[in-house]
N, C-alpha and C positions, 0 to 999 in steps of 0.2 A: 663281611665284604673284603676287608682286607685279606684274610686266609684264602678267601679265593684267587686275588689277585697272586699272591704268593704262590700260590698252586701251579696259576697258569703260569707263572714266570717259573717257576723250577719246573714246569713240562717243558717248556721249551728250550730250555737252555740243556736236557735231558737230550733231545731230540737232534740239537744242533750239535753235540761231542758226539752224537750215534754213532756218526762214520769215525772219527778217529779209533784208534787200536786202542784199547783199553785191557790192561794185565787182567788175567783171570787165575783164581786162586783153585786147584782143585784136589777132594779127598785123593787117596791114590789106593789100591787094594793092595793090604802086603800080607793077605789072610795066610799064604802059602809059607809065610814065614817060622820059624820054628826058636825055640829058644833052649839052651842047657844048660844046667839044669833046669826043667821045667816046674821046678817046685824049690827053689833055692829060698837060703836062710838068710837073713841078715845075723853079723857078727862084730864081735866089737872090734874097733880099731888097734892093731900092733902097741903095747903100751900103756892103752888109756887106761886101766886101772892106775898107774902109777903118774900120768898127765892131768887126771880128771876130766880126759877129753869123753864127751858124751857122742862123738864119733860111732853110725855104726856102716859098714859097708857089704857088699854084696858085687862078687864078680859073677858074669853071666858070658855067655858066648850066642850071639844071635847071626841065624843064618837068613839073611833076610834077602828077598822075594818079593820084588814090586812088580806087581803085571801091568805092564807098560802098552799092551797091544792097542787100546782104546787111544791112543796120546803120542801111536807109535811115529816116528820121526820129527816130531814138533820138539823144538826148543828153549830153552827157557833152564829153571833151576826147582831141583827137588829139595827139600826141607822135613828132616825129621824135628817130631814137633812132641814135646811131654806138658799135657795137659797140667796146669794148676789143680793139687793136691790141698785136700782139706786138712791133711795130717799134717803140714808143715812141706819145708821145702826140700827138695830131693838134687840132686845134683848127678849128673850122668857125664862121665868123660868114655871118651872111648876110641879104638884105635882100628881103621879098615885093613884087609888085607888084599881087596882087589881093586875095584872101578871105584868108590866110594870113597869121601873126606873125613879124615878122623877128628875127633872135633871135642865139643863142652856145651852144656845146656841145664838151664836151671828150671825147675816148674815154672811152667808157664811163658816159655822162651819154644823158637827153635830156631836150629842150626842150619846150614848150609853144607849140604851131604855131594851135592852132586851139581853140575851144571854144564850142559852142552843139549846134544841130541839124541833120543830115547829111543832104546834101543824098541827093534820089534817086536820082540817078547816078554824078557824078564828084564829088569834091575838087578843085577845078583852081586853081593857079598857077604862076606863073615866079617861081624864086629865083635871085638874081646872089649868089652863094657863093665865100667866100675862104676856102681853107683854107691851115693853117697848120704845119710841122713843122721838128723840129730834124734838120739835116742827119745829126748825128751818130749818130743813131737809125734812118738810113734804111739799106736794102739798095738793092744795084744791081740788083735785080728789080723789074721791073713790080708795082704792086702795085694792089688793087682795094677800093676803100673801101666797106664794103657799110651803108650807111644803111636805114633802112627804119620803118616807121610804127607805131604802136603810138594804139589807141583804147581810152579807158577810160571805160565807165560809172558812172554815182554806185550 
């Protein structure tokens, strides 16, 4: 009896914030994206043989491509976002070269790439991207970093 009561009090109280504005969080498509090298190495760190740092990094250049048309003139802030890694933690800096914020993000974080009004078609820049992981964490598998976009309304 109680959970029901509980029920009806969280419907209603559901029903009564209905009207207020409430942020909404949404995937964004950046399939059109492209990455170079598309099959890059990770390498040790400048030194670490002689630091002992277990440092290893990998520079990438991403032409990235957010189709914006679905969300076109709504405002709010776009968020690149690096999923939490089973292999350990990866760290991504990286630096824009047009519309977009250069920024830092750890697995399982994301960043603040962008913020204003969307254009009508694309989201378009180039990011020169360094990432970052501890050897010790890695597998001898290929592995595939799945980054991806995330827009949020006020």
């Amino acid at each position: 009896m109680i959970e029901r009561a509980f029920a009806a009090a969280f419907f209603t109280l559901c029903l009564a914030q209905g009207g207020a504005a409430q942020a909404a969080t949404v995937r964004l498509d950046d399939s059109a994206s492209q990455v170079f090298p598309p099959a890059a190495q990770w390498n040790w760190a400048p030194g670490s043989l002689r630091s002992g740092s277990q440092n290893l990094h990998m520079n990438l250049v991403v032409k990235v491509r957010i189709d914006t048309r679905a969300l076109a003139g709504q405002t709010g802030r776009v968020y690149m976002v690096l999923p939490v890694d089973n292999e350990g933690q990866v760290v991504a800096e990286w630096q824009a070269e047009g519309r977009l914020l250069g920024g830092r993000l750890v697995s399982g974080e994301r960043a603040l790439v962008y913020s204003g009004t969307l254009p009508a078609q694309m989201l378009e820049d180039t990011l020169r991207v360094r990432l970052t992981a501890d050897a010790r964490t890695m597998s001898d598998e290929a592995r595939r970093l799945a980054f991806h976009f995330e827009f949020d309304s006020p």
